[in-house]
C-alpha positions, -999 to 999 in steps of 0.1 A, spaced: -4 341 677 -42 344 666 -44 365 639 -67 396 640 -97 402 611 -78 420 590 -46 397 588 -76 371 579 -88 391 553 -58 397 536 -47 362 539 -77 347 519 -78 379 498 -41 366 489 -47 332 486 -74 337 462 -58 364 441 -21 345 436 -27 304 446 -66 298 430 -73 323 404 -38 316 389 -45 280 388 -80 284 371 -80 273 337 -80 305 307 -113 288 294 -126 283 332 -145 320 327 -173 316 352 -151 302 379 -123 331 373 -154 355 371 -169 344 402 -133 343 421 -127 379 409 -162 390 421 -155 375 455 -124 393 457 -141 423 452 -165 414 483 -136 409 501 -121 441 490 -150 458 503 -158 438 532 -123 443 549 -130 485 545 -162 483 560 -163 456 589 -146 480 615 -173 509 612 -205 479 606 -220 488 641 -214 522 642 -231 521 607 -260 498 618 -267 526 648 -270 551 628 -291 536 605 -317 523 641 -317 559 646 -326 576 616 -350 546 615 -362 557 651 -367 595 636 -389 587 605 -405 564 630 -413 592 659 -422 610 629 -444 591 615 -464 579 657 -469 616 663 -493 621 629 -520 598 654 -524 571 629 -557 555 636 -544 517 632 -527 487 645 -498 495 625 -495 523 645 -493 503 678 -470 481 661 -448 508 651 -447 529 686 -439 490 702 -412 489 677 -397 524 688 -396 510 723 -383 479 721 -355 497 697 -351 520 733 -336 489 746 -316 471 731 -281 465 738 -266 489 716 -231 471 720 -244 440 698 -244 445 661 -268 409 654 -292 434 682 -290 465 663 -294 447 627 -324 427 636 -345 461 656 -336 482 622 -347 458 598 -378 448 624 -387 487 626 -381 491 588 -406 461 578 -436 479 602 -421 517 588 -427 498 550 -465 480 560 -474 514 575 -467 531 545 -473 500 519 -512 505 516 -506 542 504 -489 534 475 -518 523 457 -551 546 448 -543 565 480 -516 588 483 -496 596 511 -507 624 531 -482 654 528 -468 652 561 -463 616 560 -442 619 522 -424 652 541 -412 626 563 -402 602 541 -383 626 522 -365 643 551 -351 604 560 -340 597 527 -324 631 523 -303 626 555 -299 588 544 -290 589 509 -249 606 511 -243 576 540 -254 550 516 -236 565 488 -199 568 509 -211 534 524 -209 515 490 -187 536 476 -158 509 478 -185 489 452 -175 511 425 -211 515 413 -219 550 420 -200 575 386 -191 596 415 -170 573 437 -137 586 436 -151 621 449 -165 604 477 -149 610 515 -140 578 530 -164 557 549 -147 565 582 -161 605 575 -194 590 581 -187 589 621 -166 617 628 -184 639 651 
């Protein structure tokens, strides 16, 4: 029998929390600390695995939106030709492959963040371009927020839908 991903999860999860941790020395604090904290990754790691890709797409295509947004103002630059060649190379990609869709969203992120980099000094960001901005991270921020929920970081947490609310239709 092979087991699945979860089985595996819960197997180290268990091993950690009732064979290593309880044979840690009291005064061993960084290596009890450190065990705990991985647990916690673990934790988190086994509620989120199964909706990664579905997670990853949705982040390519709000990426894709701020992205069309931000072609159509005409931007006078190579970074503009960078970015429409990012938007259609993100058009085909095999959508099925998680490593695919990871690598186009943070590839179309880093030319979204040089486009935009050089306005952040003495020049400001034209309105239309920070109307842009702002739309994506409006329509970005909740995900992230029910996304590392399971981190315990946000004061809010326990009010928060599970993560699986983030693909119903």
């Amino acid at each position: 029998m092979n087991p699945d991903l979860d089985l595996r999860l819960q197997s180290v999860m268990k091993s950690l929390s009732d064979v290593i941790l309880p044979a840690l020395p009291a005064d061993e604090r960084l290596a009890r600390e450190q065990t705990q904290l991985v647990l916690g990754h673990l934790d988190i790691i086994a509620r989120q695995w199964k909706h990664a890709l579905n997670l990853e797409l949705k982040n390519l295509a709000l990426a894709c939106e701020l992205a069309g947004d931000l072609a159509n103002m005409n931007l006078d630059s190579a970074l503009g030709d960078d970015l429409i060649a990012a938007l259609a190379v993100a058009a085909e990609i095999d959508r099925s492959d998680y490593d695919a869709v990871s690598q186009t969203h943070r590839a179309l992120k880093l030319v979204i963040d040089r486009l935009l980099a050089p306005r952040h000094g003495d020049e400001c960001l034209s309105r239309e371009m920070l109307d842009a901005v702002l739309r994506y991270n409006e329509r970005r921020a909740r995900r992230e927020r029910i996304w590392h929920g399971p981190a315990g970081l946000d004061p809010d947490a326990s009010r928060l839908p599970p993560i699986a609310t983030l693909f119903e239709p």
